[in-house]
N, C-alpha and C positions, 0 to 999 in steps of 0.2 A: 279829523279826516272827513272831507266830502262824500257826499253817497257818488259822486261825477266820479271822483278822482282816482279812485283803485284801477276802476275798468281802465284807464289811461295812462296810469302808468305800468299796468299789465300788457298796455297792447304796444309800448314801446319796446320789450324784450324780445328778445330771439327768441323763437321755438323751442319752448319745452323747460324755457328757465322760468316761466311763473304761471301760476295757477290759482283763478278768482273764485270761491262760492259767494252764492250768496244769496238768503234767504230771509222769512220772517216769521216771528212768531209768533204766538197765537194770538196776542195784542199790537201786530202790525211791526213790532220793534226791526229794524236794519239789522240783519248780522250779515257781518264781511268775513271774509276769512282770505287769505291770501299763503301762498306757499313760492319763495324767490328764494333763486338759486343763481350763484354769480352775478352780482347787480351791474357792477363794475362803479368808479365812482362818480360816474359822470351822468348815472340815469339811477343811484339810488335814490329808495322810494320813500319820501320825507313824510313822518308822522303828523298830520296837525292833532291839535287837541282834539280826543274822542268827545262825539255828540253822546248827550244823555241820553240811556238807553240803548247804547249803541255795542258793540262787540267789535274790537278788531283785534286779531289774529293775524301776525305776521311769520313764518318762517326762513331764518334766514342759512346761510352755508356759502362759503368760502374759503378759498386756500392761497386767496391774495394779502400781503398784510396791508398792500396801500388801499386795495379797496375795502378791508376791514375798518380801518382808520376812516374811511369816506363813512363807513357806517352808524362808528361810534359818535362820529362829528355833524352826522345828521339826526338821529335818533337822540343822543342823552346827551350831548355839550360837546361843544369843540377840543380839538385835542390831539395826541400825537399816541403812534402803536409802536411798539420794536418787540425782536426777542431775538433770544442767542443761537434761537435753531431754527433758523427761514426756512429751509428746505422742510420743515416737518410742522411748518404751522399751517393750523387749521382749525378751525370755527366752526360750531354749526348751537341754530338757539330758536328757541321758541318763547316767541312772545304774543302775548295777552292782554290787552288793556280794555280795560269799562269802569266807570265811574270813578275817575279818578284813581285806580289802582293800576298796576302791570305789574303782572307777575312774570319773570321771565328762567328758563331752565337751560342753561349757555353751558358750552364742552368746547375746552381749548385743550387743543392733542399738545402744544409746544408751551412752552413759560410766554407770558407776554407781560409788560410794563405799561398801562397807558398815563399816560400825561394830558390831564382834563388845564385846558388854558381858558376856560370861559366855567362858572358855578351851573349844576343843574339845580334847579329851586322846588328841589324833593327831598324826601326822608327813605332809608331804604333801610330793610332785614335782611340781611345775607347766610346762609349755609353752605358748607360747601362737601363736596364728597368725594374722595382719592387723590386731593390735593390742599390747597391752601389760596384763598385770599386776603392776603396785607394791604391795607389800607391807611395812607399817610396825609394826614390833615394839612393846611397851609404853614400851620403852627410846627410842622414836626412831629406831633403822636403818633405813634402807627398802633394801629390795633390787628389782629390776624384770625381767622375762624383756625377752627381745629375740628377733631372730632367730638370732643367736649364744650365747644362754644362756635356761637352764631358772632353777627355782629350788626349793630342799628347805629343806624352814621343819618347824620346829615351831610346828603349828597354835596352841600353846596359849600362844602368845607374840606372836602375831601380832592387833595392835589395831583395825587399820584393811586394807582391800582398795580401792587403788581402779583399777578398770578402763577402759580408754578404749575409744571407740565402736569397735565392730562388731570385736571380743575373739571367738575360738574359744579357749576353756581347754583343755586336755586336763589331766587329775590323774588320780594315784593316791594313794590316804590311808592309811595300815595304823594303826590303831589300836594304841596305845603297848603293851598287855596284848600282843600280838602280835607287835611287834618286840622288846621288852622281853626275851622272854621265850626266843627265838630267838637274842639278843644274851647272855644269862644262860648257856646253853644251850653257848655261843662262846667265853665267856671262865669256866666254869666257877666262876659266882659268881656273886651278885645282883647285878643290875642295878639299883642303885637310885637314882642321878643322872637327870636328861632327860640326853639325847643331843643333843650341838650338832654338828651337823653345819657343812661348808662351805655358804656357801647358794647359790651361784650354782655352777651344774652348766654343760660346755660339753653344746651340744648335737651336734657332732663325736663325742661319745666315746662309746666302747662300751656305757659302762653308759647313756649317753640314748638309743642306738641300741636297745638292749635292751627298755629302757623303754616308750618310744616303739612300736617293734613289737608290744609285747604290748598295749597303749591299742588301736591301731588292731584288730587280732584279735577283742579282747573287743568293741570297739562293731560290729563287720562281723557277728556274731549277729544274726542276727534273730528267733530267738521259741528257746521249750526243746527245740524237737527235731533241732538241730544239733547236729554232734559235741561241740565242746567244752562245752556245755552239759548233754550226755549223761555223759560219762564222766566220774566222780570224781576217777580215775588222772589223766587231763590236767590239772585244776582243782588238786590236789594238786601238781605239778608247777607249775603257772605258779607258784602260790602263793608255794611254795617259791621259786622258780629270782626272783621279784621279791624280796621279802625279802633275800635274799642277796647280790642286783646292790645294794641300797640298803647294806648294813650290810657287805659286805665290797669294793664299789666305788667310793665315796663318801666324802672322808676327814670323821673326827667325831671326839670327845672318847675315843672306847676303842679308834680304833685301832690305838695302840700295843700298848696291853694283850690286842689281839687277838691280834697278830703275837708277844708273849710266850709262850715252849717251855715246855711242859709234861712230864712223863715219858713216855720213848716204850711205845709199848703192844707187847706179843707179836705175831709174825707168826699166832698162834692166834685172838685177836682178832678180825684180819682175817678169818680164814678165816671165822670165825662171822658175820661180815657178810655175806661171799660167799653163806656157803649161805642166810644169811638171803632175799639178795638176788633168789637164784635161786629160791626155792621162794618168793616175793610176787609177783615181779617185775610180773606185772600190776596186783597190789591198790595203793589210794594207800599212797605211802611218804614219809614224811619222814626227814629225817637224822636227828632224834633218833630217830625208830622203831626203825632202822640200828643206832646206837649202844646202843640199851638191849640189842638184840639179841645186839650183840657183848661187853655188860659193860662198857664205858669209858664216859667222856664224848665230846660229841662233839667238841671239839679235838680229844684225844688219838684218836681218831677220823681225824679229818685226817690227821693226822698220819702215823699208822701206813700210811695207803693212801699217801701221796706217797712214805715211805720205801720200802714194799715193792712199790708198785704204779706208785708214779710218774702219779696223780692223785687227784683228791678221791672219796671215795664216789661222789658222786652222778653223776660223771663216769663210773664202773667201773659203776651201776646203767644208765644209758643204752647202753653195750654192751651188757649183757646184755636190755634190753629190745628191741634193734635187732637179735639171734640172733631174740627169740621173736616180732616181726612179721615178719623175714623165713621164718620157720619154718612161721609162718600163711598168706604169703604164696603162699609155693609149696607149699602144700597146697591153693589156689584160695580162701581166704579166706569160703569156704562164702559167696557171694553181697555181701559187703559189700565197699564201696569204699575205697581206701588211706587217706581221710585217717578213715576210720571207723574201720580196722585201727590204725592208728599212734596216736588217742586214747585208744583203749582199751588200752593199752599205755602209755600215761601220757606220750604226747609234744603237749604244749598247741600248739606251732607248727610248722606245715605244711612252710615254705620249711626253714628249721631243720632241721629231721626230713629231708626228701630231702635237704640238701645232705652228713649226718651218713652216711646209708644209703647215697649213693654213695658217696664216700671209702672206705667199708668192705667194702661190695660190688662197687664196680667199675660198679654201675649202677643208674639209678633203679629204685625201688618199684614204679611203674608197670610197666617193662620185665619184673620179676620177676614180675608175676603176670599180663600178659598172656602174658608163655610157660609158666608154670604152665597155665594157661586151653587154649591152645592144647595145651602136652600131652596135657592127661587129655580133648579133642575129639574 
C-alpha cells in the first residue's frame, strides 16, 4: 500500500462509508489505519504489499454477498461467495497487516462457501469461535477447527472454505517470501519446497496459546497511537517471536533438518552478538541481524548461545532488554507509563513482559517506578 493511495481511495466513498488516520511514530514509521463500510465492488480498496515498517489497518463490513466476493477476490485470491441464507448474511472483519504478517478477526452471521479459483502464496493459523471452519485442499483433505483444534494450511492449496453460521475466525497469514526466508535462514540453505505443515494444531498448546495471545493484543489496538503500534522494537519482536512459534513449534516437512548440527561456532561469536546486542538493544532486532553481526549463520547462532549460554539469542536479547527498561524505570521513566517503557524496548506483550520482569527483579514494573517516583519526590 502507497502512503498516496488510502487517502484516494477514501475520498472516492460516499460520506460516512470510510475513515483515514494516520500517523507516525516516534521513528518517523507510516501508520495508516482505515475503517470502510459498504465498498461496493467496483471501488473496493485493493491491498498492495505493506512497506517495511508500515501498519495498515483495514476495517471492513458488509451485508452484500456479491460485494463480499469483490472482497475476497481483491484482498486474498480470486474466487467465488454463496450461502443458503442470503437474506441474513453478513460480514464484518478486522484486518492488520505489517511485516509480512495479517492478522485478521472476521464474523459471518450466515454459513458461507468460498471457492478460491486463483492460490494465495501464504501459510495461515486459524481458530475459530461459535462455529467451525472446513477447509478443503485441491487433493480433497478437508480439515475443520473445533473447540479443541486450530488449523495451519497452506493457503495456496486450499480449494474451497466453507464456514458455518455465526463463525468468529481469528487468523494469522505470513506470507511464504517471509517464512521462507526465515526458515532458509534456519536451515542454512534455500528453501525451495512449500512447507507441509501438520494441519490440525491443539488449541491446549503453547504455541496456540502464544498465537492466540498475540491475535487478541494486536485486535485490542484501537487506532496508531497506542504502544504497540508506536514502537517498531515491539512490532519487530512480535514479528519475529510469531514466525518462530509457527516454524520452530509446529511440526512440518524440515523439521528434521532443522534439528540437524551444524559446526559449532567460537565462544567470540557469541561475544560479538552480545556486544551487538547490547549497544541495539532498544533498536528492532531480528535474529538474522544478530547473526550477521556475529559472522555465523543463524543456526550455528543457536547453537553456539545454548552451548555457552544455555538459551537461544533471542532469549539472552530479552534480558538484556529487561536490565535497560528496568534502568529507565528507576530513573522515573521521564513521564511515560510501563507498558510505553517495555515497548519501546521491544516487548510486544504486556502480561509477558511483567511476568519475565518479576521473575528477575523480584517485583513488578509498576512497583519499580512508583518507588522510583517516590524517591526523587
Amino acid at each position: 500500500m502507497s502512503a498516496a493511495f488510502v487517502p484516494r481511495a477514501a475520498a472516492c466513498l460516499p460520506a460516512g462509508r470510510a475513515q483515514s488516520l494516520w500517523g507516525r511514530t516516534p521513528t518517523g514509521d507510516l501508520i495508516a489505519i482505515m475503517t470502510v463500510r459498504s465498498l461496493g465492488p467496483q471501488i473496493a480498496l485493493k491491498i498492495k504489499k505493506p512497506m517495511r515498517h508500515m501498519i495498515n489497518r483495514i476495517k471492513l463490513f458488509t451485508s452484500d454477498l456479491d460485494e463480499y466476493t469483490a472482497i475476497v477476490s481483491r484482498h486474498h485470491s480470486a474466487g467465488s461467495a454463496r450461502t443458503r441464507n442470503l437474506s441474513d448474511f453478513e460480514m464484518r472483519s478486522d484486518v492488520i497487516l505489517t511485516g509480512g504478517l495479517c492478522f485478521s478477526r472476521t464474523f459471518w452471521k450466515s454459513d458461507v462457501q468460498i471457492k478460491f479459483e486463483e492460490a494465495y502464496d501464504g501459510y495461515g493459523i486459524s481458530f475459530s469461535d461459535g462455529g467451525t471452519l472446513e477447509a478443503v485442499r485441491f487433493g480433497g483433505e478437508a480439515n475443520a477447527t473445533s473447540g479443541s483444534c486450530g488449523l495451519v494450511l497452506d493457503s495456496s492449496l486450499t480449494k474451497i472454505a466453507n464456514i458455518s453460521p455465526r463463525t468468529t475466525l481469528h487468523r494469522v497469514s505470513v506470507e511464504k517470501e517471509a517464512i521462507h526466508k526465515r526458515l532458509s535462514d534456519l536451515i542454512e540453505r534455500p528453501a525451495t519446497q512449500r512447507i507441509l505443515f501438520n494441519p490440525v494444531l491443539d488449541t491446549n498448546s503453547y504455541e496456540s496459546h502464544v498465537i492466540k495471545s498475540m491475535m487478541n493484543m494486536v485486535h485490542q489496538e484501537k487506532d496508531g497511537t497506542t504502544p504497540l503500534f508506536r514502537y517498531q522494537a515491539a512490532l519487530t519482536s512480535m514479528n519475529e517471536y510469531v514466525i518462530n512459534v509457527i516454524l520452530e513449534g509446529v511440526y512440518h516437512s524440515y523439521t528434521d533438518m532443522m534439528k540437524n548440527s551444524g559446526p559449532m561456532p567460537s565462544p567470540g561469536s557469541v561475544k560479538r552478538a552480545i556486544d551487538y546486542m547490547v549497544e541495539n538493544a532498544s533498536r528492532p532486532m531480528r535474529v538474522v541481524d544478530i547473526a550477521e553481526a556475529s559472522g555465523v549463520g543463524v543456526r550455528a547462532l543457536q547453537m553456539g548461545f545454548m552451548n555457552f549460554k544455555s538459551m537461544t539469542p533471542m532469549a539472552y536479547l530479552r534480558l538484556v532488554r529487561l536490565n535497560g527498561v528496568r534502568a529507565e524505570l528507576l530513573n522515573g521513566a521521564l513521564g511515560k507509563s510501563v507498558s510505553h517503557v517495555a515497548m519501546s524496548w521491544g516487548f510486544p506483550h504486556m502480561s509477558s513482559f511483567s511476568a519475565q520482569y518479576t521473575k528477575k527483579f523480584g517485583e513488578t514494573p509498576s512497583m519499580t517506578l512508583r518507588r522510583s517516583i517516590a524517591h526523587t519526590s
